[in-house]
Structures are given as structure tokens and as C-alpha cells.
N, C-alpha and C positions, 0 to 999 in steps of 0.2 A: 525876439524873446521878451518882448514885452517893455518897460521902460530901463532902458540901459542902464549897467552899474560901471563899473570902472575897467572890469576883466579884461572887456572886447578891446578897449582902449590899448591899455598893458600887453596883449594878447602881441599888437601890431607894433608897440613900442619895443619886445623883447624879440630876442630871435631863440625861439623856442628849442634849436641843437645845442645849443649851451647851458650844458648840465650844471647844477649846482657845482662849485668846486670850494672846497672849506681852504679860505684864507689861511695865512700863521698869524695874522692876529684873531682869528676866531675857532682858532683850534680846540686852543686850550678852554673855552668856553663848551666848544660840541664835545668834546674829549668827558664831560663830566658834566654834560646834559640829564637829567633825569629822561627816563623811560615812560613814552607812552605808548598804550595798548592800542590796537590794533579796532576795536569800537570803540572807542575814547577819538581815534582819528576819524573815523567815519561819520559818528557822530557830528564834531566840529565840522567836519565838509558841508553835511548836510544843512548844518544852519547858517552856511558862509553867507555873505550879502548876494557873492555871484553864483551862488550853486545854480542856477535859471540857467546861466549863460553856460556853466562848464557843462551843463547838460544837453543845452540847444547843440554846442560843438560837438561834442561827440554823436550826438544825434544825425546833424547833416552831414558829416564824413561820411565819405566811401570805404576809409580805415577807420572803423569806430576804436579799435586797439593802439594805435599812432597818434590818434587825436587827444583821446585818455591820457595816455604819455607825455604830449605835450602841454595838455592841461597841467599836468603834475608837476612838470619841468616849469611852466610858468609861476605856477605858484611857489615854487621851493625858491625859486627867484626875488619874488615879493619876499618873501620871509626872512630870504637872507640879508635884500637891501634895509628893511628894516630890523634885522638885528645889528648890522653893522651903526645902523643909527643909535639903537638904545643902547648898545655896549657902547658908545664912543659919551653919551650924556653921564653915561654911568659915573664912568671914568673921570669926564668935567668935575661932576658936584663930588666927588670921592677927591678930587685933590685941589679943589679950589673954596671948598666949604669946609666949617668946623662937623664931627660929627654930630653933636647935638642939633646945630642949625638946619640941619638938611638928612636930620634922617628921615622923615615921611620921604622927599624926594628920594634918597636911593633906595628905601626900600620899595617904595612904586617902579623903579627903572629896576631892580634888579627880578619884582616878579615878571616883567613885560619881556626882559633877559631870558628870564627860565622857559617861560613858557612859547616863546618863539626857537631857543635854540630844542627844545623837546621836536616842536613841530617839525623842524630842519631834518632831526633824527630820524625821526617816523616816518616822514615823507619817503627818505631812504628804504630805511631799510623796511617799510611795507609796500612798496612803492607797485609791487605788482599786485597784489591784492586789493588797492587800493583804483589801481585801473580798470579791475577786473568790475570792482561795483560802480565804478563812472557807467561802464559801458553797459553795465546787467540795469541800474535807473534810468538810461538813457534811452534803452529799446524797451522797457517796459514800463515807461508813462504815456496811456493814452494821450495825457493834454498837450504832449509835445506834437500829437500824432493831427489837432485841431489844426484846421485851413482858415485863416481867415484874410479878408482882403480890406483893403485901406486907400484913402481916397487924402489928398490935399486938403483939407480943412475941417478931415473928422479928427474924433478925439484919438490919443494916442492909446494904441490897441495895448490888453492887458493880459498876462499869459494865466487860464487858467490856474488855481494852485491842488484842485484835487488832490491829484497823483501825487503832489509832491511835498505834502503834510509829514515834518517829523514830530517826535515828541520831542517838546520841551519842556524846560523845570518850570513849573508854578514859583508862585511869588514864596511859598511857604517852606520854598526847599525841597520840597515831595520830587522822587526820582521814581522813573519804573526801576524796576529790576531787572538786569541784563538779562539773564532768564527768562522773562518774558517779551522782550526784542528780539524778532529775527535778527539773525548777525547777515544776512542779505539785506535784507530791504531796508533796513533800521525802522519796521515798524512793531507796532502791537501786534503780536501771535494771534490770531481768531483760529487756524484750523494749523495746529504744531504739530510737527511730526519729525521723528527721529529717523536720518539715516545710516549708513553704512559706518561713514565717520565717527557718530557717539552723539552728535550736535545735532541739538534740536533747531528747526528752519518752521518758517512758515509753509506751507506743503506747496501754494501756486510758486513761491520763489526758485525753492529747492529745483521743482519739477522742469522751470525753464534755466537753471543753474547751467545745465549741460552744453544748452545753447552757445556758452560764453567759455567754459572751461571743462575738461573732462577730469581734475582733480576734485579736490575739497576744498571748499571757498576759507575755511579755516583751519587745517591742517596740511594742504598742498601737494596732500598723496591723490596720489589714486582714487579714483571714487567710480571702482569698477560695480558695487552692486547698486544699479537703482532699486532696491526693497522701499521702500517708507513704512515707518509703523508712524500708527499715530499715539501723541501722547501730549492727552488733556486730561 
């Protein structure tokens, strides 16, 4: 997958059947997580440093749905060792420092708090929707689909990134608008079209959606009529 990030590492350090399980000292923290959405986590996946790698594995599985899983399960893992870490610094400067002196530091540990005990959340409870798009970018990036072969003393091989372009925020703060991001692909809509569900898709995503699940990739029903209308 190109030059290694840490995943693969992790991947072998962790034993992937070992589900996230919420501590009693970090209950009370997921207990009163703030909510995040469902592309708000996809998004994040998509710009991870290992997103290459959680896709190369679901890729070379024989169970791309297990693999997914376990990806998901490895990272709810990372997340959790590092909330236990930033909850525990929290804690530190909260009873070892005056407030004035240390309030940049806890307000710095306590955003890094929020926003990892949210991910923990999420991870959960989207956690099948969230496999379902491992596995739907997994089977549909050509670049993963490149062969290339490598020799002792070439340079270290580079994973095309075509296929695997998300948006991201410009310097100036400018966002697209979820509306115009498939909620599949996370990309820019060029040919939108509405299905059965209400949700507007990009049409080639929607149209290999089935492939992967016979529901709605965001409502979870049924998505008995393939109709598309388009709407541009």
C-alpha cells in the first residue's frame, strides 16, 4: 500500500476480536459524549493518515465484511487507548495546577477528550454503515486494482491516489455542502440522482450500492426500488 503508516503495525499489535469495551472510569465521559453524524465520521475516515492501508485490507480479504469489522474494531481501540490517556492528563493539570495557570492546557485536553470520546460513540453506534463504505471504497478504487512489481534497490513503490481524493477544507474555511457530497463515495456529485430512499447519491455509486448491501446506505431500509431520477 505504498509507504507504511502505523495501522499495519497496530493491526498485529492488537487482537482484532476484542471489541471496544467502555471502562467505569470512562463511562461517565462516553455517557455524555457529544453526537456525531454519520458523514461527519466518514468524512474523518476518509482523511485518516491510514485510510490507504484500512482500504488495501479490506481489499485483499476473501471476507471484505470481516475485514471492514476488524478495521473498525482496530481503530475504536486506538481511540479508546488514547482517550484513556487524555482523560488521565486531564485529570493531572485539573488537580495539580491552579486554574488560571493551566487553563490553555485543560482546555486543549479537554477538546482532544471530546472529540475522541464522540469518535468512540460513533464508531459504535454507526459501526455497520461505516463497514459497509470500507468495503463499497475498497471494491471500487481502480488504484488499489494497479499491479506493480519491486525489486531490492528500487525506490519505494507509491500507491496511486486517483481514486482516493477526498474533499478537503481550503485554508479559508470554505466547506462543500453536504448536499452536494455523495453520502457513498464522500465525493463531489457530477451525475446526482435520487433514489427510492429520498437521498440524493452519485448515480455510478448508488447503481453499485447493491453490490454491498440490499438496504439504504442511509436509512437502513429496504431499498426494494432501483428507479433513479436524476437531479441536477
Amino acid at each position: 500500500m505504498g509507504q507504511r503508516t502505523d495501522f499495519l503495525d497496530i493491526q498485529g499489535e492488537h487482537d482484532a476480536s476484542d471489541d471496544t469495551t467502555d471502562t467505569s472510569a470512562l463511562q461517565h465521559v462516553l455517557d455524555n459524549s457529544p453526537l456525531i453524524a454519520l458523514e461527519d465520521l466518514k468524512s474523518d475516515m476518509a482523511r485518516h493518515e491510514s485510510f490507504e492501508d484500512m482500504l488495501g485490507i479490506v481489499h485483499e480479504a476473501s471476507n471484505p465484511h470481516s475485514a471492514a469489522d476488524d478495521v473498525l474494531k482496530i481503530w475504536s481501540l486506538v481511540a479508546r487507548d488514547e482517550l484513556e490517556h487524555w482523560q488521565k492528563e486531564l485529570e493531572t493539570v485539573s488537580q495539580h495546577y491552579s486554574y488560571s495557570s493551566a487553563r490553555h492546557r485543560r482546555e486543549e485536553h479537554q477538546v482532544r477528550v471530546n472529540k475522541l470520546s464522540a469518535l468512540l460513540v460513533g464508531l459504535k453506534q454507526h459501526r455497520q454503515s461505516l463497514s459497509d463504505y470500507l468495503v463499497f471504497r475498497a471494491q471500487n478504487s481502480s488504484a488499489l486494482d494497479a499491479t506493480w512489481t519491486w525489486e531490492i534497490g528500487d525506490d519505494m513503490p507509491t500507491l496511486p491516489r486517483t481514486d482516493l481524493t477526498v474533499i478537503e477544507p481550503s485554508s479559508n474555511s470554505f466547506s462543500v455542502p453536504n448536499e452536494y457530497v455523495c453520502p457513498i463515495s464522500q465525493e463531489l456529485l457530477e451525475d446526482p440522482v435520487t433514489a427510492a430512499d429520498g437521498m440524493t447519491y452519485e448515480r455510478s455509486a448508488i447503481e453499485r450500492w447493491p453490490q454491498i448491501r440490499k438496504t439504504s446506505p442511509m436509512t437502513g431500509l429496504a431499498l426494494t426500488d432501483i428507479d433513479l431520477r436524476h437531479n441536477g
